[in-house]
N, C-alpha and C positions, 0 to 999 in steps of 0.2 A: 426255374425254367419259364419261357416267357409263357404270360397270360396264365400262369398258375397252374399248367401240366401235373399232374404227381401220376407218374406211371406207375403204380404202384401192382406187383405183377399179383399178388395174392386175392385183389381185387376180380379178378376176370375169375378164379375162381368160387367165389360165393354166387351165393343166389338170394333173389330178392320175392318178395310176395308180390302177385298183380292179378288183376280182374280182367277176365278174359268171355266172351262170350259161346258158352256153349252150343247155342244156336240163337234164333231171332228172339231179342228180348230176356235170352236168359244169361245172367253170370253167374260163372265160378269161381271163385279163387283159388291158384298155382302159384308153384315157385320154380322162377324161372333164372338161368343165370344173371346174372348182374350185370349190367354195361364194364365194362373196364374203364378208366380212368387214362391207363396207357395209350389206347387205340383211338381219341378223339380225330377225327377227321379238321382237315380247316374250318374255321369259321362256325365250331359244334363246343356246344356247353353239356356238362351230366348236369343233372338236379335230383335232389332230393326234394320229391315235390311235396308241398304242404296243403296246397287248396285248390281244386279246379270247381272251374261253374262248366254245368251244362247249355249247352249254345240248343239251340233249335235245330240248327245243321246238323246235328249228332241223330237228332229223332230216326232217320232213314234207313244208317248204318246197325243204330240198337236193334232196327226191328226186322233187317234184316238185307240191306244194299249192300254189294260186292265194296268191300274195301279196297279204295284204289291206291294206299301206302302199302298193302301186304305184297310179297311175292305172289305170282299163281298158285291157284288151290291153297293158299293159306288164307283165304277172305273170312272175315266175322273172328278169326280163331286168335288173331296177333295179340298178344297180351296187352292191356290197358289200352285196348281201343272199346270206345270212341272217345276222346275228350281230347278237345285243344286247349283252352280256355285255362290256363297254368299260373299257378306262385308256387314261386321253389328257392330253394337253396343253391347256391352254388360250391358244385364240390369240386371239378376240374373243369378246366374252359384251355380250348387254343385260342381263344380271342383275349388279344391282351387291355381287352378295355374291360374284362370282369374280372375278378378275385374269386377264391376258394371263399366261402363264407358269407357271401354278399346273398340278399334276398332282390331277387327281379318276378318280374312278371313278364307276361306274353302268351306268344306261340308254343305249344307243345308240335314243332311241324309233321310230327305222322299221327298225329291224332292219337295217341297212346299214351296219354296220364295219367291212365287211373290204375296207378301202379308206382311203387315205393321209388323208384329211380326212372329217370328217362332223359336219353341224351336227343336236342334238339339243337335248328342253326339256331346259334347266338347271335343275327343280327334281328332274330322276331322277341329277344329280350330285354329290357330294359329293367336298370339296378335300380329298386324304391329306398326312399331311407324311414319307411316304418311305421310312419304317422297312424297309414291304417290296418286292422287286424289281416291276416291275409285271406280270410274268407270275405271281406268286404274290400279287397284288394282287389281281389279277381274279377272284380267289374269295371275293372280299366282297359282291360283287354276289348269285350265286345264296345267298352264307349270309344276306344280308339279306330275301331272300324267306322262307328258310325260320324265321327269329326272327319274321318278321310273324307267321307263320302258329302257331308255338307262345304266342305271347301269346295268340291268341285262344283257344288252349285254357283257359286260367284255371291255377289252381294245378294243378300234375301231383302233389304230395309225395301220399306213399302207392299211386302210380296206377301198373298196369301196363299198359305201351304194346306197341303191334307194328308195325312198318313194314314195306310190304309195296314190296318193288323195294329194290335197296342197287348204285345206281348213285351218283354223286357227289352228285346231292341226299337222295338216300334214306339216304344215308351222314352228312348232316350232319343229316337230322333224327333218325338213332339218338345222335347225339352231343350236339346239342340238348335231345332231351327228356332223356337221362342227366343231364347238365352241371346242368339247371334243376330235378332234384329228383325225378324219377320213381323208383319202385319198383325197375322191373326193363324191359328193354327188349328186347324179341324182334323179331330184323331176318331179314327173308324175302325169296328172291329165286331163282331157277331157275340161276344163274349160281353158282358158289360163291366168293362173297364173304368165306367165313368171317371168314378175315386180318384185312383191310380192315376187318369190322364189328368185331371184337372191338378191333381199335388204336381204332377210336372210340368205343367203353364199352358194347355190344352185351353181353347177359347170355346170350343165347344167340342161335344163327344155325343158321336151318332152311336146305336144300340142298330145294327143293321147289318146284313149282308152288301158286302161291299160291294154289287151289283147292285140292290134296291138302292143302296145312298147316290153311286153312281146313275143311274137311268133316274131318280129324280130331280135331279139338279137344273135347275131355271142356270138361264145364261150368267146372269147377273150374279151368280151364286157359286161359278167355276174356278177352283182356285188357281190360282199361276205355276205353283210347284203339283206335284205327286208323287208320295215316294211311297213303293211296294213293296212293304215291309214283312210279307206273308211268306211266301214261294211254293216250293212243291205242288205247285200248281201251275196250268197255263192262265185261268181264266181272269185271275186277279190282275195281270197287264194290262188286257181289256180291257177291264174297269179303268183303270188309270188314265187308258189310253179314251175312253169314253166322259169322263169326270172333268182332267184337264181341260183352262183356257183356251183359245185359242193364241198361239205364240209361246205356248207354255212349254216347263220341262219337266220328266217324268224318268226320276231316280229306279232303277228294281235295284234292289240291297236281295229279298228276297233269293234265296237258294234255289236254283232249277233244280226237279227230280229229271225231267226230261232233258233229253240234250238240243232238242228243236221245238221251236215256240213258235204255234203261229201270230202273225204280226199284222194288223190294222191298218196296209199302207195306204189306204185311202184316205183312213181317220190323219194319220204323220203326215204327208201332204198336206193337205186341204187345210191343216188347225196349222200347218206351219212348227212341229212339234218338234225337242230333244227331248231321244231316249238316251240314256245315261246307264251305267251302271261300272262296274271292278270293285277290285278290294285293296287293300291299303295296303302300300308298297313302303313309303320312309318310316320303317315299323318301331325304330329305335324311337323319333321324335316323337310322333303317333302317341306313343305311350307314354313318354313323360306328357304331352300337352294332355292327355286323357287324367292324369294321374294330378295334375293340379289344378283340371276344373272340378276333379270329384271333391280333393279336397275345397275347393271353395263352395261347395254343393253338395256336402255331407247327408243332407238330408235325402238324397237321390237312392243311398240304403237303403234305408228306412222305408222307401217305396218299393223298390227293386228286388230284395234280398228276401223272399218270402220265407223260403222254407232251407233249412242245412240242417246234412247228414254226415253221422261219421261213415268212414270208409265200407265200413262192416254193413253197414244198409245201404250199399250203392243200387243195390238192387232196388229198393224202395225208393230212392233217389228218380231213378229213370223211371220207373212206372208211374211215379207223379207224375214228371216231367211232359210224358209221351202219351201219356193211358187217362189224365184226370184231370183238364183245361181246369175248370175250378176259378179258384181265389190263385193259384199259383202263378207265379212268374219266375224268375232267375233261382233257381236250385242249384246251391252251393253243395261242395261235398270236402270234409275234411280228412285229411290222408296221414293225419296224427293219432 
């Protein structure tokens, strides 16, 4: 059957295990039926998923934000939520550009992988062939947001950048904009990150609230880029929007908890400013081009990849994650 269908009817009747949130911050684990194999919609893959990373976006949901994939009155409770951040298996696909048995990474797109089975579109997945384990895999997925995001800057050569937060995506766009041709690259963050930023090609690393780094900044000393790597917050735009050149451009990656931000149009005028921001749409390429700058950047692990759990301590997993800044960065969890 094209793209590897097996409607296999005995399948709809099992059930699979998944981690579910009891309330804010707590899991359970259930067993709930099992996707079917038969019932794939267009353009939807099943996986048996083997490794997800914790994103930062997920912190809100854990702790207790209406989930906006569930039906009404189903928020917090949908089985394996919150995690996107996926390596799985392929077990049925209506897309006929995967196979039964092939390993991709990606989108988990409702946010529910933490959990034995999960069918997602297959155009937020891309097939790897192995090289790396899939717990060091799953950092192709957030590097592919963050490559979206510096193409849209244009050429960086000659430009000096600053990133403001140097948590594990903050970390790959100090590396990113380096790696692509920036000047010089100043990573900001209340945490001291130094280490960490300078293994990824940081030229320097403030120890600061990104407001003090911001409000002291001599003219001379403004960089051309700003990318606001933080979110769940308003005031870190500000900073951005105060730090930047004038003529400069000013990325938010950062996650709004709010859905209205107040905005500095006096600051955007006057400095002549682009605010920028989205998420990455051509998710197929995305991912391969993330997928073989890790591999030529292996060491990017080694920095990244602090802490992994098996599935059984997902709960210890997020309470690192969300509860204990620390030494922590990209918290892997494995579903083997």
């Amino acid at each position: 059957m094209a793209g590897g269908v097996r409607p296999d009817a005995p399948d709809a009747e099992m059930s699979m295990w998944a981690y579910a949130l009891a309330g804010p911050g707590r899991f359970h684990r259930i067993d709930v039926p099992r996707p079917s194999s038969g019932r794939l919609g267009e353009a939807e893959v099943l996986l048996r998923v083997v490794a997800g990373g914790i994103c930062g976006s997920d912190g809100p949901f854990f702790l207790g934000a209406p989930n906006r994939w569930s039906a009404p009155g189903s928020a917090g409770a949908a089985p394996g939520f919150p995690m996107h951040e996926v390596v799985g298996e392929v077990v049925a696909t209506s897309d006929p550009d995967l196979a039964p048995g092939q390993m991709v990474v990606g989108w988990a797109s409702s946010f529910d992988a933490v959990a034995e089975y999960v069918v997602t579109d297959s155009r937020g997945v891309w097939p790897y062939t192995g090289r790396l384990p899939p717990e060091e895999e799953v950092l192709v997925q957030p590097l592919a947001c963050v490559l979206s995001s510096v193409e849209r800057l244009g050429d960086l050569t000659g430009r000096n950048c600053a990133v403001i937060g140097q948590g594990a995506i903050g970390l790959l766009f100090t590396h990113v904009l380096r790696s692509w041709g920036a000047r010089s690259v100043t990573s900001v963050d209340r945490v001291d990150r130094s280490t960490a930023a300078r293994q990824v090609g940081a030229d320097r690393f403030v120890w600061a609230a990104s407001g003090e780094w911001s409000s002291g900044l001599a003219e001379d000393e403004r960089p051309d880029v700003v990318v606001e790597a933080v979110g769940h917050q308003t005031s870190t735009l500000q900073h951005a929007l105060d730090a930047v050149a004038d003529g400069g451009q000013i990325f938010y990656f950062g996650v709004p908890d709010d859905p209205v931000y107040p905005l500095d149009m006096e600051a955007m005028i006057r400095k002549n400013l682009t605010l920028m921001s989205g998420g990455a749409m051509d998710r197929r390429r995305l991912l391969a081009d993330a997928h073989d700058h890790l591999a030529r950047h292996p060491d990017l692990v080694d920095v990244l990849v602090t802490h992994r759990f098996p599935v059984a301590e997902v709960q210890q997993a997020y309470d690192l994650a969300f509860r204990s800044p620390g030494e922590r960065l990209k918290v892997v969890v494995s579903m083997g």
